[in-house]
C-alpha positions in Angstrom: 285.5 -16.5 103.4 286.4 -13.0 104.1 285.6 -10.0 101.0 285.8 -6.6 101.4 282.0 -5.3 102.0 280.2 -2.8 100.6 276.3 -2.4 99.5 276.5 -5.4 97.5 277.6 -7.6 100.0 276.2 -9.8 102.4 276.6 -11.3 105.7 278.3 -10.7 109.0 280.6 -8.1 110.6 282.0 -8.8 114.3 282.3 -6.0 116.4 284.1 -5.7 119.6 281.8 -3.3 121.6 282.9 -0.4 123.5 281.4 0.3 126.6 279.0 3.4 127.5 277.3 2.1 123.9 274.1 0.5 123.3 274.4 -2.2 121.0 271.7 0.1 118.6 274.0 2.7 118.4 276.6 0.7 117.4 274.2 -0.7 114.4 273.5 2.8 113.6 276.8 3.8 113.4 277.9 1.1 111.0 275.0 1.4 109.1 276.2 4.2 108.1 279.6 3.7 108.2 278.6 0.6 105.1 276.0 2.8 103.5 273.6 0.1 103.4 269.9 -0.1 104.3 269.5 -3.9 105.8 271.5 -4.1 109.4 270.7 -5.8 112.5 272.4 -7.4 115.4 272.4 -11.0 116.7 271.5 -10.1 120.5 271.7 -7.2 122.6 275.0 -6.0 125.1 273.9 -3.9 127.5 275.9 -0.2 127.0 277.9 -0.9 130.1 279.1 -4.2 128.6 281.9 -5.1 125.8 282.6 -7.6 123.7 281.4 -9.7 120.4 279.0 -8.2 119.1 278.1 -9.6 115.4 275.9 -7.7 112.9 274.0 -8.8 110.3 274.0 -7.0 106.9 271.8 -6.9 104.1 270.8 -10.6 103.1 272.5 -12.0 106.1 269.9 -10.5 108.0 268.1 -13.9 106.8 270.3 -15.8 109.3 270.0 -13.5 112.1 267.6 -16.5 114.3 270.0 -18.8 113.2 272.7 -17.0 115.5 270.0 -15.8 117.7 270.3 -18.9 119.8 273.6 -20.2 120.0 275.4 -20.0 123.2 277.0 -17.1 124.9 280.6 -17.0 126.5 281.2 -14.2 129.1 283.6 -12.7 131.3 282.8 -10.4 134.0 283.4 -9.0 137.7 280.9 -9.6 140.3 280.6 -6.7 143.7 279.0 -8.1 147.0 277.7 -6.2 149.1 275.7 -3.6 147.1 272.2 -4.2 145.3 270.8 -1.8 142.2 268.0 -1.0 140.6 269.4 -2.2 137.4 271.5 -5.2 138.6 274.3 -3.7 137.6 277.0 -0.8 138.5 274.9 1.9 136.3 272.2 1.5 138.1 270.6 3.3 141.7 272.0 1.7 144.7 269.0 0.4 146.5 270.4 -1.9 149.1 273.7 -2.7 151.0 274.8 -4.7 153.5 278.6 -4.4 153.4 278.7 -6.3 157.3 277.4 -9.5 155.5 279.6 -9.1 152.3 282.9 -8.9 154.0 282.0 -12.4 155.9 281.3 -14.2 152.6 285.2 -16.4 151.5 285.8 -18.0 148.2 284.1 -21.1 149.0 280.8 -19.7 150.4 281.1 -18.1 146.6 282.2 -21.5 144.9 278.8 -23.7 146.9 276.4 -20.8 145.4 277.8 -20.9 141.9 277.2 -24.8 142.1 273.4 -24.4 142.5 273.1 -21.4 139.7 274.6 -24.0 137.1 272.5 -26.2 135.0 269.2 -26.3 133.4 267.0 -22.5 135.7 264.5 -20.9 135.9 265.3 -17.0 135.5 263.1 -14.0 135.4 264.1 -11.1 134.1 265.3 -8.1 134.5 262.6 -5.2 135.0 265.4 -2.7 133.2 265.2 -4.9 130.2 264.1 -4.3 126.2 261.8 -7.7 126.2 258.3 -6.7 125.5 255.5 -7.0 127.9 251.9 -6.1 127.0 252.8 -4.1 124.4 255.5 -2.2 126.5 259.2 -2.5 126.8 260.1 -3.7 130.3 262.8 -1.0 130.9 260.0 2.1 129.9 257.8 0.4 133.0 260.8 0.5 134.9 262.1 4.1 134.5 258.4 5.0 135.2 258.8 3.6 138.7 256.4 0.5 137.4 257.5 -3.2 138.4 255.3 -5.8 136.9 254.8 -9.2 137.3 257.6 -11.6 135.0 257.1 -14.8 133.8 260.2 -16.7 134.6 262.6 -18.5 131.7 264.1 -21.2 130.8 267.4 -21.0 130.4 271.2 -23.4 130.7 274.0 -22.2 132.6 276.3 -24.6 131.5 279.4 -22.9 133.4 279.5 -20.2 136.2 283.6 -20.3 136.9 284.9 -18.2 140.1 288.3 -17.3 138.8 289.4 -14.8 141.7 288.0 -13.8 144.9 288.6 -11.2 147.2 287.8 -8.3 149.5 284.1 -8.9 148.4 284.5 -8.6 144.3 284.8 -11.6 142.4 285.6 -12.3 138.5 284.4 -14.8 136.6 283.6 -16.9 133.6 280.0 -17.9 132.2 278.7 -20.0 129.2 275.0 -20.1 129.0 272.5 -20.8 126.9 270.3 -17.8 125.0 268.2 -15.3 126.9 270.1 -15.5 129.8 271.0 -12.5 131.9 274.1 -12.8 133.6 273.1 -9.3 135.8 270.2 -11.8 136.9 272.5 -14.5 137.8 274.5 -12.5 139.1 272.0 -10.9 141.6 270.7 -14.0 142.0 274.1 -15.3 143.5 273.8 -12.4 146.1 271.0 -13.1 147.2 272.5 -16.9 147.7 275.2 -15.6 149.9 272.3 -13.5 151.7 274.4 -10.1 151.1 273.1 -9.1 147.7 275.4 -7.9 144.8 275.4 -6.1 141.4 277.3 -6.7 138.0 280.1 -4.2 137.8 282.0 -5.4 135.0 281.1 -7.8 131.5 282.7 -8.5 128.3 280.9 -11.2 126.0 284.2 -13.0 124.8 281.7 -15.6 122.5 278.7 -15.7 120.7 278.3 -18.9 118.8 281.3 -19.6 116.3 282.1 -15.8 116.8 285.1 -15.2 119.0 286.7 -11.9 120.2 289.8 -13.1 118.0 288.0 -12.2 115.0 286.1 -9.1 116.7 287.3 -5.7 115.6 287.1 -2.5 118.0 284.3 0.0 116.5 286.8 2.8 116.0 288.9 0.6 113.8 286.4 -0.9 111.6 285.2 2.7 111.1 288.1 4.0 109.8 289.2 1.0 107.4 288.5 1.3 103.8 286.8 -2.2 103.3 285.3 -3.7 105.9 285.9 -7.6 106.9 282.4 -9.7 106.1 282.1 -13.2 107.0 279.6 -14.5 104.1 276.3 -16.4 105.5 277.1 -19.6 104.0 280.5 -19.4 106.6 278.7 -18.0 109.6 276.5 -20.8 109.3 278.7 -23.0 108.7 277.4 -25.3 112.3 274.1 -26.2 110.3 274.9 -28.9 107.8 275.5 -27.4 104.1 274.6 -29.3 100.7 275.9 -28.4 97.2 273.1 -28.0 94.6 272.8 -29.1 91.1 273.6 -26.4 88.5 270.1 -27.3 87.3 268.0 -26.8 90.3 269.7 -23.7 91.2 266.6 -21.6 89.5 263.8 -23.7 91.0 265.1 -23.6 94.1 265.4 -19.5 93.7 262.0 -19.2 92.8 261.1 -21.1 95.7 259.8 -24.4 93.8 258.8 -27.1 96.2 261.5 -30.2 94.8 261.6 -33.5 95.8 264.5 -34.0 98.2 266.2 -37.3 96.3 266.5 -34.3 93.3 268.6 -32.6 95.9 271.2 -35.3 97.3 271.1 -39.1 97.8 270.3 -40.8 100.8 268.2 -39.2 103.8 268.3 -35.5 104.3 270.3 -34.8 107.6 269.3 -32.8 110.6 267.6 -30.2 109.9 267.5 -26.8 108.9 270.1 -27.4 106.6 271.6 -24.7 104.3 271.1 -25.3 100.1 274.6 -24.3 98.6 275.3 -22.4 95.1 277.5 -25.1 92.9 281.3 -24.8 94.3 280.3 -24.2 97.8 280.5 -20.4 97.0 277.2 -19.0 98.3 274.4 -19.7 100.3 270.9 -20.5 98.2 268.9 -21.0 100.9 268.4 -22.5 104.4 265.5 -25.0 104.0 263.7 -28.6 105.7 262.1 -31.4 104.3 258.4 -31.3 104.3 256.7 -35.0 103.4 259.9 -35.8 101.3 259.6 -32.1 99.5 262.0 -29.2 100.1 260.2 -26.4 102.0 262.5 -23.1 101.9 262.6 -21.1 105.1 265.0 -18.4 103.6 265.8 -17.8 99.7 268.5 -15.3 99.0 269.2 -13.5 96.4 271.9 -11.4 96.5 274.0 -13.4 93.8 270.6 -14.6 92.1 270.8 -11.6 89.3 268.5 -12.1 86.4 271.0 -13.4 84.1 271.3 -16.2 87.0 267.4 -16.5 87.1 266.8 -16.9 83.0 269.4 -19.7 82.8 270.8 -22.6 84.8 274.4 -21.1 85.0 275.2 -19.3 88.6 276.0 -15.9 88.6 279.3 -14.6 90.2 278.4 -13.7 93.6 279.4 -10.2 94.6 
């Protein structure tokens, strides 16, 4: 369900990064390109990287950790040889062994991509925005400060060589959330005992999000409306449940109902999103709590008062 957006509108925009942009600045430039207050992304691209990039806006921020940790799709290039600061081509060239890199072939690649696939353990990068003792990890690093990192979990359920030669490599990745491909990447040079550095990456998925519905920033900019996919679509992988007309207000003012009020039969895997009558808009995303409904996110951008003092829904704008 697609509607032209404006301040009164809610969900998600895809973006196709550009490069040499941070994945904030591209926020703050549609921010203010919509004219609304409420805008977040749904997990950072490094500037040197391209791709799908989806924002939330205004009540869809409510389903930003519900995209948060679905599974990312990349494509990218790969340079033995040469090791950075940064793990990737931006970055201060602090090792090379271009001897060692120009005896590696495509199957001395193909054997190390075998062992970086599956269920890891990956720490991450020092020049990276997570938080460590109350500092970002990247402000250590540019201070010349490497700390100690806990290593993650994390699922590489694909790490594809699709072409190999004079010591560059592309690929194809699907892993699971908080991976960092520069890691693996690095990682896979240190396999081949040569090191390497990311030089190219463009995230061609993120969850249901494909680059096919991805525009480019310039042209979403520049249109008059903007495309917004409404949250009750872009969560449309969670299962989704019609509401009563009559429950519609309860459930807005966050009443804890008995799930059998709700639907028949056993509630299914949860969370589960609560749907306006008509499938039209989502009410909420919610669990079951000892047989009760217990609401992890209420929204209300169609829930006007007129909605609120009766049991009829509003038209949702």
């Amino acid at each position: 369900m697609i509607s032209s957006i404006n301040a009164s509108v809610h969900g998600v925009v895809v973006v196709d990064k550009p490069g040499g942009m941070t994945s904030a600045k591209v926020v703050a430039l549609v921010k203010r390109g919509l004219g609304i207050k409420k805008i977040g992304h749904t997990g950072t691209l490094d500037p040197m990287a391209t791709g799908v990039l989806p924002l939330c806006v205004g009540e869809g921020t409510k389903i930003a950790g519900y995209l948060l940790s679905a599974d990312k799709h990349y494509s990218g290039e790969f340079t033995l040889g040469v090791q950075t600061n940064t793990l990737d081509r931006e970055g201060k060239v602090i090792a090379e062994d271009l001897t060692r890199a120009a005896a590696i072939g495509e199957q001395d690649v193909l054997d190390a991509m075998v062992k970086l696939t599956g269920e890891l353990e990956q720490i991450p990068p020092m020049f990276s925005a997570i938080h460590q003792n109350g500092c970002r990890l990247h402000t250590l690093a540019r201070q010349g400060q490497e700390v100690v990192r806990e290593p993650r979990s994390i699922v590489v359920h694909e790490f594809a060589l699709l072409s190999f030669a004079e010591g560059k490599g592309t690929f194809a990745v699907s892993a699971s959330k908080g991976t960092y491909v520069r890691s693996l990447v690095d990682d896979l040079g240190k396999a081949l005992g040569c090191g390497a550095h990311l030089s190219k990456l463009r995230r061609t998925r993120a969850g249901r999000f494909t680059l096919d519905e991805a525009l480019p920033l310039d042209t979403l900019l520049a249109m008059e409306s903007m495309p917004v996919l409404d949250p009750a679509e872009a969560i449309s992988h969670l299962p989704l449940i019609e509401v009563p007309s009559e429950l519609v207000r309860d459930i807005a003012d966050g009443k804890r109902l008995a799930w059998q009020l709700v639907s028949e039969g056993a509630p299914p895997e949860e969370p589960f999103g609560l749907l306006l009558p008509g499938g039209k808009a989502l009410l909420a995303i919610a669990c079951t709590e000892e047989e009760r409904l217990r609401y992890r996110r209420v929204f209300n951008y169609g829930l006007t008062a007129e909605l609120r003092s009766s049991n009829v829904p509003a038209e949702i704008v």
